[in-house]
C-alpha positions as CSV (number, residue, x, y, z in Angstrom):
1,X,20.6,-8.2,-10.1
2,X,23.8,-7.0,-9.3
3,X,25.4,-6.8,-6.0
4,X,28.4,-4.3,-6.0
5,X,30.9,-4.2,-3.1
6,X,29.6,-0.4,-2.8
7,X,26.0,-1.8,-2.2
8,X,27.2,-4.7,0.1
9,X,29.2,-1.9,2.8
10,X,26.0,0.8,2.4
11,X,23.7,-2.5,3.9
12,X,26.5,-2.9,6.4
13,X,25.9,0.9,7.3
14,X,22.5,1.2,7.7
15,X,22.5,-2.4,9.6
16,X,24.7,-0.7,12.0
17,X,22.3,2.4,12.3
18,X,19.5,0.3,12.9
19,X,21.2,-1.7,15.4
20,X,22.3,1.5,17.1
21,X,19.2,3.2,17.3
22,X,17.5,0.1,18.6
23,X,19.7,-1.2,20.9
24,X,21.2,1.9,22.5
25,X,18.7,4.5,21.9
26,X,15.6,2.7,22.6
27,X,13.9,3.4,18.9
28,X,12.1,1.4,16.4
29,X,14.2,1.3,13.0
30,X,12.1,0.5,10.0
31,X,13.5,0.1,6.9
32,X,12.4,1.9,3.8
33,X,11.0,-0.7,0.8
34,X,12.4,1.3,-1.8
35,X,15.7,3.8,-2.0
36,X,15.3,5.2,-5.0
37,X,16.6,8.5,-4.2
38,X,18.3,7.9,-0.9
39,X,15.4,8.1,2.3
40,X,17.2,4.6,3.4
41,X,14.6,4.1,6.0
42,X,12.8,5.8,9.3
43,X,13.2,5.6,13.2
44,X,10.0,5.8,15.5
45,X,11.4,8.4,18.7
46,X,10.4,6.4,22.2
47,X,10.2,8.2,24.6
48,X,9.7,6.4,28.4
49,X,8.6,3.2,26.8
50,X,5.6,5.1,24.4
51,X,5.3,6.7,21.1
52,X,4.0,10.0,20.5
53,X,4.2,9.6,16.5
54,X,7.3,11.3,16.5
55,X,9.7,9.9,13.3
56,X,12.4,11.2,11.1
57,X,13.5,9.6,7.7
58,X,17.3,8.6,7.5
59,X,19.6,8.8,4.1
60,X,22.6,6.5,5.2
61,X,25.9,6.3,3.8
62,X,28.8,4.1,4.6
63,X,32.5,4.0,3.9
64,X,35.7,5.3,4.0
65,X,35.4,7.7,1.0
66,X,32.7,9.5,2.7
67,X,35.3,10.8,5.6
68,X,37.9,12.2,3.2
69,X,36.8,15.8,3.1
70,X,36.9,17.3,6.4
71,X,37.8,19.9,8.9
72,X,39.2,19.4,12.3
73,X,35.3,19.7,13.4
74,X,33.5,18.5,10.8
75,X,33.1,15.8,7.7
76,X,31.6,17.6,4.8
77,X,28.9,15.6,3.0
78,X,27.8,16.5,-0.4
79,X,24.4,16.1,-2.1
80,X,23.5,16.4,-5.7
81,X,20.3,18.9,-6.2
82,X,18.0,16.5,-6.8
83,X,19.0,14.2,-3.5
84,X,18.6,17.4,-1.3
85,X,15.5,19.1,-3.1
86,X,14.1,15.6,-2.0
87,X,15.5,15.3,1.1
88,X,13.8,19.2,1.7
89,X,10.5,18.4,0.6
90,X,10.5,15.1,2.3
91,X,7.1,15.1,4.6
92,X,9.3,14.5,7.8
93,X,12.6,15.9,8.9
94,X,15.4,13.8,7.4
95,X,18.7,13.3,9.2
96,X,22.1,12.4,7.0
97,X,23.5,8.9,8.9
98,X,27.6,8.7,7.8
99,X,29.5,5.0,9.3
100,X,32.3,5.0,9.2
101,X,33.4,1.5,8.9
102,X,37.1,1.8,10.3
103,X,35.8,2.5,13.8
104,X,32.3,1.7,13.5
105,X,30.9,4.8,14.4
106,X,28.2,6.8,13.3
107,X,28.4,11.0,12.7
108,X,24.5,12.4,12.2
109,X,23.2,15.9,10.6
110,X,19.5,17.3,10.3
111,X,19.2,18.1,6.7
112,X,17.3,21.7,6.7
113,X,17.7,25.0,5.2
114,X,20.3,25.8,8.2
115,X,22.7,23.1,7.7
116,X,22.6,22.8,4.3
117,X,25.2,25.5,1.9
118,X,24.7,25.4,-1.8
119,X,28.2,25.3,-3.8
120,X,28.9,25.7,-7.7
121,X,28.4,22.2,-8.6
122,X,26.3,20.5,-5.6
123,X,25.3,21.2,-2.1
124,X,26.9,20.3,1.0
125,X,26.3,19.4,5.0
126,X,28.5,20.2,7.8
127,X,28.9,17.1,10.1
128,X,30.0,18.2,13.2
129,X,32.5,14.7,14.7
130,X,30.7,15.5,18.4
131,X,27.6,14.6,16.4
132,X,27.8,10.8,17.0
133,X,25.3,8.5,17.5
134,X,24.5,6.8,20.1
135,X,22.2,7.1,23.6
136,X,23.6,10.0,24.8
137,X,22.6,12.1,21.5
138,X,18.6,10.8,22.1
139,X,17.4,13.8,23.5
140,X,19.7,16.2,20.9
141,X,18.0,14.2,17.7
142,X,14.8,13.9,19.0
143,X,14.7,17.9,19.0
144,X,14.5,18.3,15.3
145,X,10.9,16.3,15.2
146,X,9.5,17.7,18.2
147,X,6.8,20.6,17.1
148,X,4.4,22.0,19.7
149,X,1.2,23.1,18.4
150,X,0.1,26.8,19.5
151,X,-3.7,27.0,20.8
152,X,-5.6,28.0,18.0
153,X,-3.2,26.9,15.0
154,X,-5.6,25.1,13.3
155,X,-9.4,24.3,13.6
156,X,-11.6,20.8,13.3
157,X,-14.0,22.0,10.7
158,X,-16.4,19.4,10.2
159,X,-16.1,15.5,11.8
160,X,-18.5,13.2,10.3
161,X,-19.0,9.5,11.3
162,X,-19.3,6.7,8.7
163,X,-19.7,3.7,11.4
164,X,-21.0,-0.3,9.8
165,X,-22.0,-1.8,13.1
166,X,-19.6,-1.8,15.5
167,X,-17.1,0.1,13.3
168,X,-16.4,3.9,14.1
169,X,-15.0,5.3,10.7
170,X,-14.0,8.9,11.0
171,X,-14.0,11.9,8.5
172,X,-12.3,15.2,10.0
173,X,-11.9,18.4,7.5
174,X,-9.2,20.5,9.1
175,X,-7.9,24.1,8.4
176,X,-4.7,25.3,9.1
177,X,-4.8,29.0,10.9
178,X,-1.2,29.9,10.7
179,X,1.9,29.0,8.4
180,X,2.8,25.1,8.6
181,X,5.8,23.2,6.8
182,X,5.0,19.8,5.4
183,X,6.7,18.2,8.0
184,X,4.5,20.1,10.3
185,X,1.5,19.1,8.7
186,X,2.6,15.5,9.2
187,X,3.4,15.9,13.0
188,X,-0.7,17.4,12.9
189,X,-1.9,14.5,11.2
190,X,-0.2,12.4,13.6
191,X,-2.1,14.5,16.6
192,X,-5.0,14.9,15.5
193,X,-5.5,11.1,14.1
194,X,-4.7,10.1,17.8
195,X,-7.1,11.9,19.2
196,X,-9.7,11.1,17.0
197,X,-9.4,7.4,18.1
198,X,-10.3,8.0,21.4
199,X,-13.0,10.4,20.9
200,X,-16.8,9.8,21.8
201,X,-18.6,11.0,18.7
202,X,-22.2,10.0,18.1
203,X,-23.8,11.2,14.7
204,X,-26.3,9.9,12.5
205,X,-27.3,6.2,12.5
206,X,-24.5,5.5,15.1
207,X,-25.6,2.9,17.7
208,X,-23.6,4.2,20.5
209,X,-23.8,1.0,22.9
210,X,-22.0,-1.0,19.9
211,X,-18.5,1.0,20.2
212,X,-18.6,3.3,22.9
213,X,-15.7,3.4,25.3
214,X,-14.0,1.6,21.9
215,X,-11.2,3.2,19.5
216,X,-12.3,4.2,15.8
217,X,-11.1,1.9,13.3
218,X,-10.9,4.2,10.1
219,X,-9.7,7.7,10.0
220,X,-9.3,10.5,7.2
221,X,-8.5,13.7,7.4
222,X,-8.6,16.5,4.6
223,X,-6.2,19.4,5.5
224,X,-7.0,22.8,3.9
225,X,-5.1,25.8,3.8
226,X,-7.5,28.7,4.2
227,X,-11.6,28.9,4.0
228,X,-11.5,29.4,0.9
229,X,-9.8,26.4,-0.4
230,X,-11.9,24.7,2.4
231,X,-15.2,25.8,0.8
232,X,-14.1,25.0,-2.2
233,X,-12.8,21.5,-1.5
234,X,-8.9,22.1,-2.7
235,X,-7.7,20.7,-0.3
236,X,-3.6,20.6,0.3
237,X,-3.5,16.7,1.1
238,X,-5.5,14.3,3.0
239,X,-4.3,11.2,5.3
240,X,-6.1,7.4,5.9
241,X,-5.2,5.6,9.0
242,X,-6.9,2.2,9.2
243,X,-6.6,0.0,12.5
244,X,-4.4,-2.9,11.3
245,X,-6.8,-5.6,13.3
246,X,-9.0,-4.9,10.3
247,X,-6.5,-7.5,8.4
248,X,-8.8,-10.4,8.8
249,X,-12.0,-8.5,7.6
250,X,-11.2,-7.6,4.6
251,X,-15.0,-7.2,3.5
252,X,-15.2,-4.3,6.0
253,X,-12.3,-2.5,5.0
254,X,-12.3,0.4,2.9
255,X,-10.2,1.0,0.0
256,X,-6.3,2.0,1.2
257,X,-4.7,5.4,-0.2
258,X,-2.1,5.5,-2.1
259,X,0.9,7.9,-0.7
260,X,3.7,7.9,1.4
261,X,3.8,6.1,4.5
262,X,4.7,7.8,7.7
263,X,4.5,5.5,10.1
264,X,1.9,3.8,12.7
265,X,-0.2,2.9,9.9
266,X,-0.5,6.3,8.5
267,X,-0.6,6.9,4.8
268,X,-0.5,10.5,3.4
269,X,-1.4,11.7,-0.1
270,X,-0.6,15.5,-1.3
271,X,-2.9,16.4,-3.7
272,X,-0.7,17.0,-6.9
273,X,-3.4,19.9,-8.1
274,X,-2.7,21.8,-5.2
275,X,-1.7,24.8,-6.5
276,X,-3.9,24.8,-10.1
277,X,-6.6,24.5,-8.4
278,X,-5.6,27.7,-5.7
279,X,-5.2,29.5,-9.0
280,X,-8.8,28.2,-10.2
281,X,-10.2,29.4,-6.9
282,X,-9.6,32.7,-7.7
283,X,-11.9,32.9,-10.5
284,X,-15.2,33.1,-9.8
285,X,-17.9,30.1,-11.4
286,X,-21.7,30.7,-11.8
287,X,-24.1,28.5,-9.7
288,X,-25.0,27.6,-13.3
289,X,-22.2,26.1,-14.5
290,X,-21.5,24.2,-10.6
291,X,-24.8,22.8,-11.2
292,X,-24.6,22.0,-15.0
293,X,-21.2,19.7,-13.9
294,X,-22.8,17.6,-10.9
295,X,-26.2,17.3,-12.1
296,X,-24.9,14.6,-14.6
297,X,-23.0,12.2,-11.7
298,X,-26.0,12.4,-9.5
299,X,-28.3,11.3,-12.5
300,X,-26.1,8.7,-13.0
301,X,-25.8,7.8,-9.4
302,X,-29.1,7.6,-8.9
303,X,-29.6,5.1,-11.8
304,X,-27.6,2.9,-10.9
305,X,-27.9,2.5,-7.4
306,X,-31.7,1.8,-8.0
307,X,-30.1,-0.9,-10.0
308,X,-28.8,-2.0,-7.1
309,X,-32.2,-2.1,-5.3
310,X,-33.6,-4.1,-7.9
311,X,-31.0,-6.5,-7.7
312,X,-30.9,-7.0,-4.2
313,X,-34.6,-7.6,-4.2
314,X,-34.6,-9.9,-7.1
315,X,-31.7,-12.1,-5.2
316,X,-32.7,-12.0,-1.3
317,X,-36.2,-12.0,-2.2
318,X,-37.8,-13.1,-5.0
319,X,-34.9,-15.3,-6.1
320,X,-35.4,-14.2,-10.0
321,X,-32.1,-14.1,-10.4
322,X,-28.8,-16.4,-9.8
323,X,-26.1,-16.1,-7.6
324,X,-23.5,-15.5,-10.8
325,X,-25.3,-13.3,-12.7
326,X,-25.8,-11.6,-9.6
327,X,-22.8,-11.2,-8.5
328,X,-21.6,-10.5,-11.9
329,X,-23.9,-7.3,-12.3
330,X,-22.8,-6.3,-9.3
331,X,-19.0,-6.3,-9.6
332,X,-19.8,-4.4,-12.7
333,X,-21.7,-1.9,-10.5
334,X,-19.0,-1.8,-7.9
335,X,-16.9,-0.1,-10.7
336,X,-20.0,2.4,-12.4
337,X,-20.3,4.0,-9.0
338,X,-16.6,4.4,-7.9
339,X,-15.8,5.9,-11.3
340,X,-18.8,8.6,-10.6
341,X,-17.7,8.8,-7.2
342,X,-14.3,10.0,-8.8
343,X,-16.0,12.2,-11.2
344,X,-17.3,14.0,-8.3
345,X,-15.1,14.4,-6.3
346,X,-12.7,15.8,-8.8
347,X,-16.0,19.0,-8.7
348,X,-14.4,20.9,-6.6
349,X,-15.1,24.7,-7.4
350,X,-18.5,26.0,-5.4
351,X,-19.7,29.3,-5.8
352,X,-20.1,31.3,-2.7
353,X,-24.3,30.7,-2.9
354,X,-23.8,27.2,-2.9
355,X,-21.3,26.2,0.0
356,X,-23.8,23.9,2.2
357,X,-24.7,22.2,-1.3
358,X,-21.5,21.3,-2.3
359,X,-20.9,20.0,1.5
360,X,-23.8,17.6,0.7
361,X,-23.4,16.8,-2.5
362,X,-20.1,15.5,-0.8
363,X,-21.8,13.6,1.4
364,X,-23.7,12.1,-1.3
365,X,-21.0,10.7,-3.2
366,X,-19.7,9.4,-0.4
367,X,-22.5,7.4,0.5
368,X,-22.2,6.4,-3.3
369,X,-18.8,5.2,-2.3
370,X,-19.7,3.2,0.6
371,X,-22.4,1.4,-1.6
372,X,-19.9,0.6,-4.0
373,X,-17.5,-0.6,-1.5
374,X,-20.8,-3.3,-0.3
375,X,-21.7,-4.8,-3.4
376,X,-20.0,-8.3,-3.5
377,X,-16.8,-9.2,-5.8
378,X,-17.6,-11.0,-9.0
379,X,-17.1,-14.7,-8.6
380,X,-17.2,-14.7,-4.6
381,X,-19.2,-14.0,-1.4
382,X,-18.1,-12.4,1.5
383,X,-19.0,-14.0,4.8
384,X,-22.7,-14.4,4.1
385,X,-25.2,-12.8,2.1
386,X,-27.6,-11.9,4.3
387,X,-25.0,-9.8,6.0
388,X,-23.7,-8.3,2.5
389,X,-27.5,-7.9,1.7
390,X,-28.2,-5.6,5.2
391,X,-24.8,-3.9,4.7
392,X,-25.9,-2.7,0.9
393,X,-29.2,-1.7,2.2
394,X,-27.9,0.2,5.2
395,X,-25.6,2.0,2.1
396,X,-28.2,3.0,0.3
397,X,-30.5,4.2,2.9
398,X,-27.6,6.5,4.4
399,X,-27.3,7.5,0.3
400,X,-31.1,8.1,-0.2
401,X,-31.3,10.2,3.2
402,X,-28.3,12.4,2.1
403,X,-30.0,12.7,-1.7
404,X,-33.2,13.8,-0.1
405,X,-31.0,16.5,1.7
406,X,-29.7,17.5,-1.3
407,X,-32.1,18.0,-2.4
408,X,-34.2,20.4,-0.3
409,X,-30.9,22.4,0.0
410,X,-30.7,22.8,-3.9
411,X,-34.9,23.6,-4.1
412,X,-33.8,26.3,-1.4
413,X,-31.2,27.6,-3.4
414,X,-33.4,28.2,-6.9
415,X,-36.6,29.5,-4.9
416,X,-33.8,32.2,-3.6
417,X,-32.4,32.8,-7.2
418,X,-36.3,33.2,-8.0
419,X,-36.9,35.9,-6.0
């Protein structure tokens, strides 16, 4: 790999960033893992010794090059399209770092549709030389990610809790009243996943005296645009935060989303069918053909995870079967049933009839998931198996419940059509 002297004074510039923002302003620098179009790394706004969530991403630049256009008031910076269309889209406000390695200092600009002029060839950024960074310019920088919420801006639409013992897992469908950014839609995310952690919420199976007064551990949230999209599950992205104590239990931790990561153990996934799917929406589909596309994945699931039932009887109780072919079939289980559980949840248009079935059949393939997510690897055990075997069972019970559910709700549904 090569090391050009370029590369080696852009380190020395975002070192000195980092050092700045930690030592004078009070932040927490992280660096990014990968640069490949310039987000160099993020800063974590403190604010009185605590965090509310607030971040911004930083594109650093360092060297005496970067200083030779300018103004008596300003350094002009220059971007090539695809830098700044990045930088725009970014899912959190991204600020332009310049050192300036003859004095050491460090000029700063938001990056936004305000600061930004487009020329022939590129696009460029007024610097302003006041703008330079250190603990007086806190409160200045901090502005551009501070975004108060107005009452009523958006709405919690359904909260559901998935809880394994003492675990409080957390499913939160939200709609978004009024016009949001993407970076605003981050800042929500943010909110609303703190205050879910706190929250007393008792649903369901949920043995209260296990985890009240105690913060969830798992928390998603689907973000929808309008009720429409809502109804018909398009949603615009979805978020995962998982409590980072859950390292050492890896059995009871759900799958991670892929996406981008925005800090406090936040991960954030825009749903790259967005906008097909809006345009789907707006043609109409017959309860026949919703019915005619799940009615195969809940066959299937329902196969299967009797499969399941017949295993775990056969290894916990009549011992018919041994512990590697059993956790062989298994494993190959644990694949079937996530791979239907994708199939279904890519289902997403529901006709108007049909909205509190396509909210269970939801629910039913998420069950699915969690059953998947019990079954033992191949070729190891988790930390015993009569805990693996309760956890399966307590899967499939929550999965048989929600089936019956389903059920009723699609009997209702014909014996209307009937009539």
């Amino acid at each position: 790999m090569k090391d050009s002297k370029e590369d080696r004074q852009n380190n020395i510039g975002i070192y000195t960033v980092g050092l700045k923002l930690t030592k004078e302003l009070g932040w927490i620098f992280r660096l990014q893992p990968y640069k490949d179009l310039g987000i160099h790394a993020t800063v974590e706004v403190i604010k009185d010794g605590e965090s509310n969530g607030e971040m911004l991403a930083l594109h650093v630049k360092s060297g005496s090059k970067f200083f030779t256009e300018s103004t008596s008031k300003d350094i002009i910076f220059q971007f090539k399209t695809e830098h700044y269309t990045y930088c725009k889209e970014y899912p959190m406000p991204v600020l332009v770092m310049l050192h300036n390695p003859s004095n050491n200092a460090v000029y700063w600009q938001v990056v936004n549709q305000n600061t930004v002029l487009n020329t022939e060839e590129n696009w460029k950024v007024k610097i302003p030389l006041s703008n330079i960074l250190c603990k007086e310019s806190a409160t200045e920088i901090a502005k551009f990610c501070n975004y108060k919420f107005p009452v009523n801006s958006f709405s919690i639409m359904e909260l559901i809790n998935f809880t394994y013992g003492s675990e409080r897992r957390y499913n939160a469908q939200l709609l978004l009243n009024q016009t949001f950014s993407q970076v605003q839609i981050v800042q929500l995310i943010r909110k609303v996943t703190n205050e879910l952690r706190d929250r007393e919420y008792y649903m369901g199976h949920a043995r209260p005296k296990n985890w009240k007064g105690k913060p969830a551990n798992v928390i998603w949230l689907y973000i929808y645009l309008s009720f429409e999209e809502e109804r018909n599950k398009n949603k615009v992205c979805m978020s995962q935060w998982i409590d980072p104590l859950l390292e050492d239990e890896l059995f009871l931790q759900p799958p991670r989303s892929l996406g981008t990561k925005i800090g406090e153990d936040l991960v954030i996934s825009w749903s790259k069918n967005y906008q097909k799917n809006a345009r789907l929406c707006d043609s109409s589909v017959s309860k026949e053909d919703y019915f005619a596309k799940i009615q195969y994945v809940l066959e299937q699931l329902d196969r299967h995870i009797d499969v399941v039932l017949i295993l775990l009887n056969r290894y916990h109780h009549t011992n018919t079967i041994s512990e590697a072919s059993y956790l062989k079939k298994m494993s190959q289980l644990r694949l079937i049933i996530k791979d239907l559980y994708l199939q279904g949840s890519n289902v997403d248009l529901v006709p108007p009839e049909c909205v509190d079935f396509g909210m269970k059949f939801q629910s039913v393939i998420a069950y699915a998931k969690d059953v998947a997510n019990s079954c033992p690897y191949k070729g190891e055990f988790k930390p015993s198996k009569n805990y693996i075997g309760l956890w399966i069972l307590t899967s499939i019970e929550n999965y048989l419940e929600t089936r019956a559910k389903l059920q009723q709700e699609q009997q209702k549904i014909m014996t209307m059509s009937s009539q």
